[in-house]
N, CA, C and O atoms as a DFTB+ gen file, in Angstrom:
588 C
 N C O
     1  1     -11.548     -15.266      36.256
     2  2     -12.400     -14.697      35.235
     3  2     -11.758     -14.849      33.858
     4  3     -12.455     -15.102      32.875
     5  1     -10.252     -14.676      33.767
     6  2      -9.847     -14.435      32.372
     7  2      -9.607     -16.020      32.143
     8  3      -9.204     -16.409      31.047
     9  1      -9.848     -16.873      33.138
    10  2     -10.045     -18.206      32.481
    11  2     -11.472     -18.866      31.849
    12  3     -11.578     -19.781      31.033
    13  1     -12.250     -18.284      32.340
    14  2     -13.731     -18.514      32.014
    15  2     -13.230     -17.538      30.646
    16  3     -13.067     -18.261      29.664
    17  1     -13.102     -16.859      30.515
    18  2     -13.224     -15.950      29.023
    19  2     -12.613     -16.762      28.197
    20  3     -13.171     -17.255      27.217
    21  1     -11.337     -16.983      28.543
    22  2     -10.859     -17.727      27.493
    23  2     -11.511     -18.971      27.101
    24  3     -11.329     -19.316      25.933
    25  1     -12.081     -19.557      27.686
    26  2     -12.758     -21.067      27.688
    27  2     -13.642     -20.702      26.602
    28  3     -13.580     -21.073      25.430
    29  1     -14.626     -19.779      27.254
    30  2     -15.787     -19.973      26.537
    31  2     -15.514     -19.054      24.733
    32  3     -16.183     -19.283      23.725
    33  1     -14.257     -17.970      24.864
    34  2     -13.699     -18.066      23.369
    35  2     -13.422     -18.974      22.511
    36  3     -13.840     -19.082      21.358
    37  1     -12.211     -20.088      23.486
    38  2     -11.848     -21.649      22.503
    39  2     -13.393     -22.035      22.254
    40  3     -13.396     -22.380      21.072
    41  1     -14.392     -22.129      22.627
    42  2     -15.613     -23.228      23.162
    43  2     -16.445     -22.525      21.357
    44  3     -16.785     -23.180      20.372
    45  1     -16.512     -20.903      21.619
    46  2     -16.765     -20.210      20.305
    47  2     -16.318     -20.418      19.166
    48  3     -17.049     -20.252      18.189
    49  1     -15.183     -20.775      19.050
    50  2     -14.138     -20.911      17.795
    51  2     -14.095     -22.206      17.679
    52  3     -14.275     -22.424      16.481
    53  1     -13.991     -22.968      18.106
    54  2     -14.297     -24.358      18.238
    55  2     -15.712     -24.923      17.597
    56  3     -15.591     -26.033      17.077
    57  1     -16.725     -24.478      17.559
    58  2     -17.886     -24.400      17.226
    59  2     -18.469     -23.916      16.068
    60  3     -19.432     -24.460      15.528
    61  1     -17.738     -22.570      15.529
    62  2     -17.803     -22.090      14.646
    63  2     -16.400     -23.086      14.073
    64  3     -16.838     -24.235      14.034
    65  1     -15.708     -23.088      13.863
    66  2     -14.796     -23.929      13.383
    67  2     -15.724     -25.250      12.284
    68  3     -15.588     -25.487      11.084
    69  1     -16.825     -26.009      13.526
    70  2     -17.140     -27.396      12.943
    71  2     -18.287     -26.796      12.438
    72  3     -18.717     -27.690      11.710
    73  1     -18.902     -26.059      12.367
    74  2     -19.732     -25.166      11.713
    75  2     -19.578     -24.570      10.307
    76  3     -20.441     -24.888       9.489
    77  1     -18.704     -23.842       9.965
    78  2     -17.887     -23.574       8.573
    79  2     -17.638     -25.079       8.211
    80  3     -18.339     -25.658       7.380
    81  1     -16.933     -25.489       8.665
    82  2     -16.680     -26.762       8.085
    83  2     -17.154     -27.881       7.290
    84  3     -16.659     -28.503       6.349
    85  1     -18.867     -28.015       8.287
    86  2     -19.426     -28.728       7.921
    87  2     -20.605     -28.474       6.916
    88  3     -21.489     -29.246       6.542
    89  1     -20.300     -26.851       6.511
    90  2     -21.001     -26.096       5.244
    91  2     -20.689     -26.342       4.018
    92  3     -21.354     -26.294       2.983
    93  1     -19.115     -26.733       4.329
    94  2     -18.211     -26.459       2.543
    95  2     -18.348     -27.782       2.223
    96  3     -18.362     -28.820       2.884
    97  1     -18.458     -27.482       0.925
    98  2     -18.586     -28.940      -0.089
    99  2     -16.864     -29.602       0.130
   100  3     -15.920     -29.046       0.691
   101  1     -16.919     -31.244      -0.674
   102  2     -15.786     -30.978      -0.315
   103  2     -14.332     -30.305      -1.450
   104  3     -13.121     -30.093      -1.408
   105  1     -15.585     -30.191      -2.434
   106  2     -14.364     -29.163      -3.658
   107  2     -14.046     -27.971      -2.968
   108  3     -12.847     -27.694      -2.983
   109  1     -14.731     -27.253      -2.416
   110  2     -14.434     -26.511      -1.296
   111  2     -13.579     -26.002      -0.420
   112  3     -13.067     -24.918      -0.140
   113  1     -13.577     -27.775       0.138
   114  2     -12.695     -27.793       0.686
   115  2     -11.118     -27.856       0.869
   116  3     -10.360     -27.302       1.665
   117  1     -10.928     -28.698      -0.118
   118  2      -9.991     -29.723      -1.057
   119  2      -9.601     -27.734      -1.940
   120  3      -8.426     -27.398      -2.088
   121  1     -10.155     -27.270      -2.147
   122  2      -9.309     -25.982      -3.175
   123  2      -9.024     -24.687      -2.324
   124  3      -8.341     -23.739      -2.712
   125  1      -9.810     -24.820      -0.803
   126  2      -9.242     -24.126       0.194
   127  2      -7.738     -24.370       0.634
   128  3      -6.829     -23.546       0.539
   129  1      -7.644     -25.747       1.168
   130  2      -6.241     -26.528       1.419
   131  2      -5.372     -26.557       0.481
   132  3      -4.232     -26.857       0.838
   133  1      -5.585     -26.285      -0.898
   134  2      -4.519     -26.140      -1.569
   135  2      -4.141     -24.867      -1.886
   136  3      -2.995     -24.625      -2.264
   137  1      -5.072     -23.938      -1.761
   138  2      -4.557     -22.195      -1.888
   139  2      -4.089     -22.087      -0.390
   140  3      -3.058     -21.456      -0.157
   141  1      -4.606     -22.514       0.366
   142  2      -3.674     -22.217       1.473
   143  2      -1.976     -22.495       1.374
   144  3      -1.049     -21.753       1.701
   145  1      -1.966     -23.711       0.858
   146  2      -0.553     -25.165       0.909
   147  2       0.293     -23.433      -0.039
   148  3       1.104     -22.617       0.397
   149  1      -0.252     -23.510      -1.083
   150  2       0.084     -22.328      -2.206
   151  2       0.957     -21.200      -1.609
   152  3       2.176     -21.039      -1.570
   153  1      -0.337     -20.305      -1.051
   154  2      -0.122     -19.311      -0.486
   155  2       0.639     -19.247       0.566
   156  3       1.128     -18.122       0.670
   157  1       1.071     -20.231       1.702
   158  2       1.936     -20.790       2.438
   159  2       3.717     -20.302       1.818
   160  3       4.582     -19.472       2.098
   161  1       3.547     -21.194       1.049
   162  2       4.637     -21.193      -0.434
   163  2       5.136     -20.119      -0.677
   164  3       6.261     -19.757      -0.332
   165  1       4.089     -19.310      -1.498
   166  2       4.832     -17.985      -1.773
   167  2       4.873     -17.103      -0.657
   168  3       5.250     -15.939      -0.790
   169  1       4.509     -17.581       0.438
   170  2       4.459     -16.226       1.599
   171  2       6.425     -16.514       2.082
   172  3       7.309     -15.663       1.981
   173  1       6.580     -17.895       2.561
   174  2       7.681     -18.392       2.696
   175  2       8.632     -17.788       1.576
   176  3       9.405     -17.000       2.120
   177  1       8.835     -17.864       0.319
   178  2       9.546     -17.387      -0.639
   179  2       9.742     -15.552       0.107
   180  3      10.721     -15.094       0.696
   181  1       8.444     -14.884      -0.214
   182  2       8.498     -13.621       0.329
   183  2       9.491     -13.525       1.535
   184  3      10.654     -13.136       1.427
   185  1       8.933     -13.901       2.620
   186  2      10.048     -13.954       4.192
   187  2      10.960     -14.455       3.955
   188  3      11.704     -14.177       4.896
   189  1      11.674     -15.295       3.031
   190  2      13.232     -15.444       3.175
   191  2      13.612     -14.464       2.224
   192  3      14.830     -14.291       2.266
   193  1      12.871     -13.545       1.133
   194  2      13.766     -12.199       0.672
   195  2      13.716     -11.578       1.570
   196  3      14.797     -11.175       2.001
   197  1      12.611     -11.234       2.214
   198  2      12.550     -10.123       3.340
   199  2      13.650     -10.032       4.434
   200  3      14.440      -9.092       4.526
   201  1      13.612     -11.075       5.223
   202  2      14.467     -11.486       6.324
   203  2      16.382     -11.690       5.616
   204  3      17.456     -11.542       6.199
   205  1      16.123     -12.000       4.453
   206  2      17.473     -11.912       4.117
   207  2      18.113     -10.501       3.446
   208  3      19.188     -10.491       2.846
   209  1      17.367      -9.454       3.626
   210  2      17.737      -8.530       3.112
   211  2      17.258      -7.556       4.309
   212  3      17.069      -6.351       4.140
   213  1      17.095      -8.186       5.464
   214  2      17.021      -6.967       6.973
   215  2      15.755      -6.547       7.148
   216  3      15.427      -5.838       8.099
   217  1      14.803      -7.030       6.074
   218  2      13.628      -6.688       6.490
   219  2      12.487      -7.260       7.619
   220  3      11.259      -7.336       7.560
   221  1      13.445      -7.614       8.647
   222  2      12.698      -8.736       9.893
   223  2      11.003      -8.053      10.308
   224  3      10.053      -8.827      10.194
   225  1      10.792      -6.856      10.691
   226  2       9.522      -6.483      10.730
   227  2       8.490      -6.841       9.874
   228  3       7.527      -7.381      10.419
   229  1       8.439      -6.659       8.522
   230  2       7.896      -7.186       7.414
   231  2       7.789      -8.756       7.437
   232  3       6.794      -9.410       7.124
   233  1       8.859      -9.176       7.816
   234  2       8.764     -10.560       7.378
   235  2       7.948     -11.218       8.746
   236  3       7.173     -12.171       8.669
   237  1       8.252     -10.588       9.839
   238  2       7.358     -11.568      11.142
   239  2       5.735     -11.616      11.041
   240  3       4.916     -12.420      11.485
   241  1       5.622     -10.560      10.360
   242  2       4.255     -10.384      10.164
   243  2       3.605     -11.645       9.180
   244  3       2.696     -12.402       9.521
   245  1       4.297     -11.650       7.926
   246  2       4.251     -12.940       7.198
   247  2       4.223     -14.192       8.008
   248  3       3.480     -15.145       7.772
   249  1       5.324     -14.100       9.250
   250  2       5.339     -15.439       9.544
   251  2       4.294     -15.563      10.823
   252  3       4.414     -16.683      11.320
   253  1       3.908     -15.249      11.091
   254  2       2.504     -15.247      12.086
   255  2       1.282     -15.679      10.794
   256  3       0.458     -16.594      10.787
   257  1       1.508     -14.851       9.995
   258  2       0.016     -15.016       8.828
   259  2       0.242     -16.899       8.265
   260  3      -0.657     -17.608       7.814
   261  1       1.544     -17.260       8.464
   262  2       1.524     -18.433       7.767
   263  2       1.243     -19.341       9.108
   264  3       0.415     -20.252       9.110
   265  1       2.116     -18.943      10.359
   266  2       1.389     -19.639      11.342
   267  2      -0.320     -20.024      11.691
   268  3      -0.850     -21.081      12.034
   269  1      -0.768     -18.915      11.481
   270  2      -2.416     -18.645      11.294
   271  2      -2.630     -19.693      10.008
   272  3      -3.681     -20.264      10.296
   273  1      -2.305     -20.061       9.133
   274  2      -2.727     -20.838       7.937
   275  2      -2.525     -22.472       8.577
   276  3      -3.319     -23.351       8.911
   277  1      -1.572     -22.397       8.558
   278  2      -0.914     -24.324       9.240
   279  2      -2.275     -24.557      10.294
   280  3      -2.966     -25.569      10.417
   281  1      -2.365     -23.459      10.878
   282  2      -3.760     -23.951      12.561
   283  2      -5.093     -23.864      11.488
   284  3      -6.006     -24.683      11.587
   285  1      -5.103     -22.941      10.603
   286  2      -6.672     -23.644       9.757
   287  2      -6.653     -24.760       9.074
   288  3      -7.677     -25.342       8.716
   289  1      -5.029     -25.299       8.746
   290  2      -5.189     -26.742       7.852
   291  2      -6.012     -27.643       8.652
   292  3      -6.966     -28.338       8.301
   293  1      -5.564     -27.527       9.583
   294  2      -5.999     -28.986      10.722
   295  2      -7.475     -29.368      10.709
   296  3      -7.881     -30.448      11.138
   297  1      -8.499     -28.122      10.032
   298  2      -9.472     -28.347       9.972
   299  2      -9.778     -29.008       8.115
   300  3     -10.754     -29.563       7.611
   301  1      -9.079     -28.798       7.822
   302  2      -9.403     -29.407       5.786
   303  2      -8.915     -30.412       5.566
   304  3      -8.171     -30.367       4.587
   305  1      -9.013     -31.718       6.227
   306  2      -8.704     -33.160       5.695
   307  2      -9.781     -33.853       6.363
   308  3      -9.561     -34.661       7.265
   309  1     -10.674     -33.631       6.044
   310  2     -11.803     -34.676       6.946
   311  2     -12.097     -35.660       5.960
   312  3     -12.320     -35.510       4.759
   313  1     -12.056     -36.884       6.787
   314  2     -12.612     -38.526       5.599
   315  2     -13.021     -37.656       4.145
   316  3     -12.180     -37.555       3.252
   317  1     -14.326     -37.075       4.016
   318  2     -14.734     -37.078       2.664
   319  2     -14.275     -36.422       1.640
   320  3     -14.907     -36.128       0.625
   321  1     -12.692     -36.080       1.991
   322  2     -11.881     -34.833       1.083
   323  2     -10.363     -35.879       0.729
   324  3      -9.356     -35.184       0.591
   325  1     -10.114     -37.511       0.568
   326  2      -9.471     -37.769       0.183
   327  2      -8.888     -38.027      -1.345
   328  3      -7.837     -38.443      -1.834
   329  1     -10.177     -37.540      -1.823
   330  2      -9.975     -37.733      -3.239
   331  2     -10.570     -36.427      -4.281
   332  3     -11.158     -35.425      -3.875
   333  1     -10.347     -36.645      -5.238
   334  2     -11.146     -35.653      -6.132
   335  2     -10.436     -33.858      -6.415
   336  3      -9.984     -33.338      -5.395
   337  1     -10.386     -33.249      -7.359
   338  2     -10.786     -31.775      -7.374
   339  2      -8.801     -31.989      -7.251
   340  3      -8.366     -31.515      -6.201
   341  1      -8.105     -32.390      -7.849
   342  2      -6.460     -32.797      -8.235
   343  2      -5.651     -32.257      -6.927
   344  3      -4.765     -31.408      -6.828
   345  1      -6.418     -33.230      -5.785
   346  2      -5.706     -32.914      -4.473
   347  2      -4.626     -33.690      -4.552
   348  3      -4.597     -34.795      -5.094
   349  1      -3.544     -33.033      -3.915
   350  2      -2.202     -34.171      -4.023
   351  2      -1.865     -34.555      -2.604
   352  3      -0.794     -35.101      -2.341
   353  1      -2.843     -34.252      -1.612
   354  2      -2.713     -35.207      -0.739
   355  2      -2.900     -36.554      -0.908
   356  3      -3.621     -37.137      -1.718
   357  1      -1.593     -37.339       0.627
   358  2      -1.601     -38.601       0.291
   359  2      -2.444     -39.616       0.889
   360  3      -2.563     -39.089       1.996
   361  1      -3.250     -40.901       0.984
   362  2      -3.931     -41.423       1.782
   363  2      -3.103     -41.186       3.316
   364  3      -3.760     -40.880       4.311
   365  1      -1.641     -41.360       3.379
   366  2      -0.807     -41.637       4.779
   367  2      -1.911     -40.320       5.443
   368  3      -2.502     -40.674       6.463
   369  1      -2.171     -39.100       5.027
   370  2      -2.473     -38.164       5.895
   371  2      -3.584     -38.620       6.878
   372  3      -3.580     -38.267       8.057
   373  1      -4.691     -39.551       6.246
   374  2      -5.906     -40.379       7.023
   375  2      -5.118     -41.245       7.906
   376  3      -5.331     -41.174       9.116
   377  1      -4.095     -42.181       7.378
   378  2      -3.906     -43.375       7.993
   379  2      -3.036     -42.796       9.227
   380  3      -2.758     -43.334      10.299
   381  1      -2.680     -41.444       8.693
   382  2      -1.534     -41.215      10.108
   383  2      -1.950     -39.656      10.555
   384  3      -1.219     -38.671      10.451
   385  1      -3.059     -39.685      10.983
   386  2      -3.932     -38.223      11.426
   387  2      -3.368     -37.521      12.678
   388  3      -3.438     -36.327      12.968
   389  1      -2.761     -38.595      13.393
   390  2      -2.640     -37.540      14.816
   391  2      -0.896     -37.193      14.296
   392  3      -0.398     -36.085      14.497
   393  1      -0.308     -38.066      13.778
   394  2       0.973     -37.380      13.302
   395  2       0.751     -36.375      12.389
   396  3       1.511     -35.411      12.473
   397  1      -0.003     -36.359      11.634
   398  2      -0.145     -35.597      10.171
   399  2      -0.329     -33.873      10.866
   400  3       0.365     -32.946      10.447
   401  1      -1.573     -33.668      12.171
   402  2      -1.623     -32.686      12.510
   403  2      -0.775     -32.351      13.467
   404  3      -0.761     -31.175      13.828
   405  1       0.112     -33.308      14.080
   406  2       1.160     -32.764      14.845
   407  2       2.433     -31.812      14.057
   408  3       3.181     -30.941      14.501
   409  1       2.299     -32.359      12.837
   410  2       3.592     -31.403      11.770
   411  2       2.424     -30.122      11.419
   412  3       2.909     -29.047      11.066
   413  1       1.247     -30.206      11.493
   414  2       0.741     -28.380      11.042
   415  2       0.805     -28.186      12.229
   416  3       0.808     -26.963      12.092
   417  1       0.894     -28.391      13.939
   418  2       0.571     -27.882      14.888
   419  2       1.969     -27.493      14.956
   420  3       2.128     -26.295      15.190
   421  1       3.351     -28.396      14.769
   422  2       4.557     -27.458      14.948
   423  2       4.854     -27.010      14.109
   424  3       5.887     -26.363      14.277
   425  1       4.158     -26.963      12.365
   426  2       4.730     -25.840      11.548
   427  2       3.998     -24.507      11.960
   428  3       4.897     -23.691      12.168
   429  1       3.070     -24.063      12.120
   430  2       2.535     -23.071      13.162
   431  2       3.271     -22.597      14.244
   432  3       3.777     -21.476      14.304
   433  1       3.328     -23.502      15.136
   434  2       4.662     -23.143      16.369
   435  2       5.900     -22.743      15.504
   436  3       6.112     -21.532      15.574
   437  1       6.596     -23.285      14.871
   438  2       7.857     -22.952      14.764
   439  2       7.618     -21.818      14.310
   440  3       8.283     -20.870      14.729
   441  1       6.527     -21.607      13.260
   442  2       6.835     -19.855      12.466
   443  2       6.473     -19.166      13.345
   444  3       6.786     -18.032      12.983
   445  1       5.819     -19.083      14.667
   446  2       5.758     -18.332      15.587
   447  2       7.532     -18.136      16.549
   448  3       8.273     -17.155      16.485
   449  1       7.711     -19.136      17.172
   450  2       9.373     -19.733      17.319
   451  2      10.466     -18.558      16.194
   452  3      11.381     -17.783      16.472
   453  1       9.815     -18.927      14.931
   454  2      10.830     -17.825      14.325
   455  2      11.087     -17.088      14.423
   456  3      12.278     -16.779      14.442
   457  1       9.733     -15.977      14.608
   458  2       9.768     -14.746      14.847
   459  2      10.725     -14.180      15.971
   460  3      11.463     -13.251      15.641
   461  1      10.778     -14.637      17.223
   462  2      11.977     -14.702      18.152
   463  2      13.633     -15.159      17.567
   464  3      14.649     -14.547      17.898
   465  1      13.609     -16.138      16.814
   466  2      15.094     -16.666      16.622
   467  2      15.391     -15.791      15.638
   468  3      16.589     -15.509      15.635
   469  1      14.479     -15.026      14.442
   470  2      15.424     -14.525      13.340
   471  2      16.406     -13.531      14.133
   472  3      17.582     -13.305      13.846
   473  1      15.629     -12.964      15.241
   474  2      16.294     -12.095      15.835
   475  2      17.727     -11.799      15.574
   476  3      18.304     -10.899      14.964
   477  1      18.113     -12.851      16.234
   478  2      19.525     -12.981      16.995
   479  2      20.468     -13.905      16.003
   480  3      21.566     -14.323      16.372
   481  1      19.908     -14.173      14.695
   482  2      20.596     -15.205      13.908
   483  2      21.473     -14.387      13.180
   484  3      21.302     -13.293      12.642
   485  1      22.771     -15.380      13.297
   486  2      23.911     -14.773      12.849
   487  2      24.061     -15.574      11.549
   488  3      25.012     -15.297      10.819
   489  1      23.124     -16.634      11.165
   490  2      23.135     -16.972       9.423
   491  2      21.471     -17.347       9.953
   492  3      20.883     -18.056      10.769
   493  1      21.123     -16.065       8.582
   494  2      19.368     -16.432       8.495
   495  2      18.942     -17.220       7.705
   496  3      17.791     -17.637       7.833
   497  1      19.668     -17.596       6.781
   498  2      19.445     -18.589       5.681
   499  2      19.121     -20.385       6.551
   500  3      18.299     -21.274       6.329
   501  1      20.500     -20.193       7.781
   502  2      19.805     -21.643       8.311
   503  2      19.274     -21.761       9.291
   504  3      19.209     -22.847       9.868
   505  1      18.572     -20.303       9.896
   506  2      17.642     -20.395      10.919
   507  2      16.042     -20.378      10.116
   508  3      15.000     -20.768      10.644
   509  1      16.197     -19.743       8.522
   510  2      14.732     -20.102       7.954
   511  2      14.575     -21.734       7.323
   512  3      13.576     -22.388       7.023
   513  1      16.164     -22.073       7.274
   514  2      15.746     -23.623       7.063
   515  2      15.260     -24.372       7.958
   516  3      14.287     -25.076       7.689
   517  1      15.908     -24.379       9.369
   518  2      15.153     -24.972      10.391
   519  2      14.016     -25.198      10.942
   520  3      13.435     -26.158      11.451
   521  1      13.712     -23.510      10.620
   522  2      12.436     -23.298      11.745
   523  2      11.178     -23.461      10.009
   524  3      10.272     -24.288       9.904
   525  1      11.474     -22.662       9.192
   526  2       9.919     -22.852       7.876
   527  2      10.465     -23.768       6.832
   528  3       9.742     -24.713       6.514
   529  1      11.596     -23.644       6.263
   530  2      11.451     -24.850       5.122
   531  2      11.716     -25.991       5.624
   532  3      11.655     -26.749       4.656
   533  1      12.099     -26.891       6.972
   534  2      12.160     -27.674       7.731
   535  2      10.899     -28.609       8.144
   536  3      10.699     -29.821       8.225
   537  1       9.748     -26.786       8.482
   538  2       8.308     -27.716       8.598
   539  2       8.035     -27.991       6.919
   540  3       7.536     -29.095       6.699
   541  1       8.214     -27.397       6.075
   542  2       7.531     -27.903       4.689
   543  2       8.031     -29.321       4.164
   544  3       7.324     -30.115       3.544
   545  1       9.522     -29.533       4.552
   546  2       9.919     -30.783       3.423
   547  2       9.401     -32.136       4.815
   548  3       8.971     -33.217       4.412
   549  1       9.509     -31.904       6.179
   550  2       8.736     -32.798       7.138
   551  2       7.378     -33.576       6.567
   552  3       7.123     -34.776       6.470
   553  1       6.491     -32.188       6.174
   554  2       5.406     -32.653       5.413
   555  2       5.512     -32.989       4.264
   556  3       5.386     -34.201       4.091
   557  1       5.672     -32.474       3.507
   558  2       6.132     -32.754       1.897
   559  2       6.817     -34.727       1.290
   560  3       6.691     -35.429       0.287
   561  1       7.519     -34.838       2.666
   562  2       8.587     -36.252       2.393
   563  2       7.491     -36.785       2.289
   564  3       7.269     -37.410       1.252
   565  1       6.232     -36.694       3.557
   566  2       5.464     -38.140       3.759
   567  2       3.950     -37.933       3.408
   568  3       3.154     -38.834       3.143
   569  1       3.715     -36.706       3.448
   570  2       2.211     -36.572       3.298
   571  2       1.718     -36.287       1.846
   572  3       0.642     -36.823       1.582
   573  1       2.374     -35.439       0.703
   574  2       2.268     -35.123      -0.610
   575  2       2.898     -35.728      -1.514
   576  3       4.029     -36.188      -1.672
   577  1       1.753     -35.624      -2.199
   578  2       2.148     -37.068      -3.836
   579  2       3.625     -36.174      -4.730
   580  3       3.871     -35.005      -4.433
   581  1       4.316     -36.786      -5.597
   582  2       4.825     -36.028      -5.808
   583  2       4.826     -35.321      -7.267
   584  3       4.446     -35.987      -8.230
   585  1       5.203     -34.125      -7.424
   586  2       4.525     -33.413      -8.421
   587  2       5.473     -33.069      -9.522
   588  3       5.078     -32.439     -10.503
């Protein structure tokens, strides 16, 4: 039973997913993906004061909310959003799509991943490099123009 539930949840969200999607213009879209990219940014800034000053509760919460952001990117690069509205995405993100969403599918994982490792880290400075500013400069080297 709790596999039928879950199915037909993904099957819901999945649907509604290409649904929203296929509503938004693509300025829309293109200024969603970049307040996200943004807000990503300063959430990251936030969790490494937090986490570096003992505030791990506070900060996991952040890092789930940014995990939750990386799994909505995957939906804001469709063909008709490569240009326009001062996106600084790069063409590579089209030409290299199943890699491109494999780095938001493990920057998502890892900030989930984090939440477990800050735990036990005996230097947090290079367990937040690994696991969040690790996924940003991954993407950043190959997918964003530079600014």
């Amino acid at each position: 039973m709790t596999i039928i539930k879950n199915t037909l949840f993904f099957i819901f969200i999945l649907f509604y997913s290409f649904s929203a999607l296929s509503e938004q213009t693509v300025e829309e879209i293109i200024k969603e993906r970049k307040s996200i990219f943004s807000k990503n940014y300063k959430t990251a800034k936030r969790v490494q004061g937090l986490a570096s000053n003992g505030n791990l509760d506070e900060a996991k919460i952040l890092m789930i909310e940014m995990s939750d952001n990386y799994t909505r990117l995957l939906d804001l690069f469709p063909e008709n959003s490569k240009t326009g509205f001062k996106t600084e995405a790069l063409p590579a993100i089209w030409e290299n799509k199943d890699e491109f969403n494999l780095l938001m599918t493990k920057a998502s994982s890892n900030m989930i991943e984090l939440t477990s490792a800050i735990d036990g880290a005996e230097d947090v400075k290079a367990t937040l490099g690994k696991y969040m500013w690790g996924s940003c400069k991954a993407c950043h080297s190959k997918f964003r123009a530079e600014h």
